[in-house]
C-alpha positions in Angstrom: 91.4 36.3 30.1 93.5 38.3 27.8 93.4 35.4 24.9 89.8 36.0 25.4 90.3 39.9 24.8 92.3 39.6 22.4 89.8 36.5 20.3 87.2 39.4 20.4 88.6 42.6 20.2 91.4 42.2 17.1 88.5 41.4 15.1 86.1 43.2 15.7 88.9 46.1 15.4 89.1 44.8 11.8 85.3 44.9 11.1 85.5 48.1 12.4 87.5 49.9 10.0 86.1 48.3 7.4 82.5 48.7 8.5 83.1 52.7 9.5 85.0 53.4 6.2 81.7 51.9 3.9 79.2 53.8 6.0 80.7 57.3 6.2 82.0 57.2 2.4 78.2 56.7 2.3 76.6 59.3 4.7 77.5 62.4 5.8 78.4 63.0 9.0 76.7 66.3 9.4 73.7 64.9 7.7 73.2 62.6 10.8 69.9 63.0 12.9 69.0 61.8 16.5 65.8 61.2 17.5 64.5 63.7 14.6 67.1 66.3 15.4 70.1 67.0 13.4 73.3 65.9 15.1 75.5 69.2 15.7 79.0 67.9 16.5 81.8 68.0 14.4 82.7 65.5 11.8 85.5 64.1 14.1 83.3 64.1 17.1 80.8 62.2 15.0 83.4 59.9 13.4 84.6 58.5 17.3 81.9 58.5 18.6 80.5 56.1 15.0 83.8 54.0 15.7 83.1 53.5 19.4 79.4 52.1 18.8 80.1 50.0 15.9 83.4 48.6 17.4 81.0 47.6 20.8 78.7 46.2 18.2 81.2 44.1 16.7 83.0 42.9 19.9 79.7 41.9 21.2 79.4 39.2 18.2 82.5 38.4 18.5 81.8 37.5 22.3 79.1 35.5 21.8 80.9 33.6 18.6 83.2 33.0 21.9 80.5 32.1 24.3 78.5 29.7 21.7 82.1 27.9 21.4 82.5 26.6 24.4 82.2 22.9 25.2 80.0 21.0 27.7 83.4 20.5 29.7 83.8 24.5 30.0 80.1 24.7 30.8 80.0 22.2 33.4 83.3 23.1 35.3 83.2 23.6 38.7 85.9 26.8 39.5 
């Protein structure tokens, strides 16, 4: 279980960083809106809570990368 974690989570750490620095060199973070409403937080709250979601994003293809790897033998094994 922890190879697993670690197959999906290092990466998508990587992505991550990447992916957050590109989007708020970009945009604002207290030009943000919600559901039509601006976002009032502060730029911190707004750049964790950013990391968070795109880093769940990220492990989640990473995960399935995971899943779609697996042979018919780990399919088909009876625990």
């Amino acid at each position: 279980m922890g190879k697993w974690l670690m197959l999906i989570l290092w990466p998508s750490f990587i992505v991550v960083c990447i992916a957050e620095g590109v989007f708020f060199t970009l945009i604002d973070p207290q030009e943000l809106y919600l559901l039509g409403e601006p976002i009032h937080w502060s730029a911190t709250a707004v750049y964790s809570v950013g990391f968070f979601l795109f880093w769940a994003v990220a492990a989640a293809s990473s995960a399935f990368t995971c899943f779609l790897q697996r042979t018919a033998g780990d399919v088909n094994r009876q625990s």
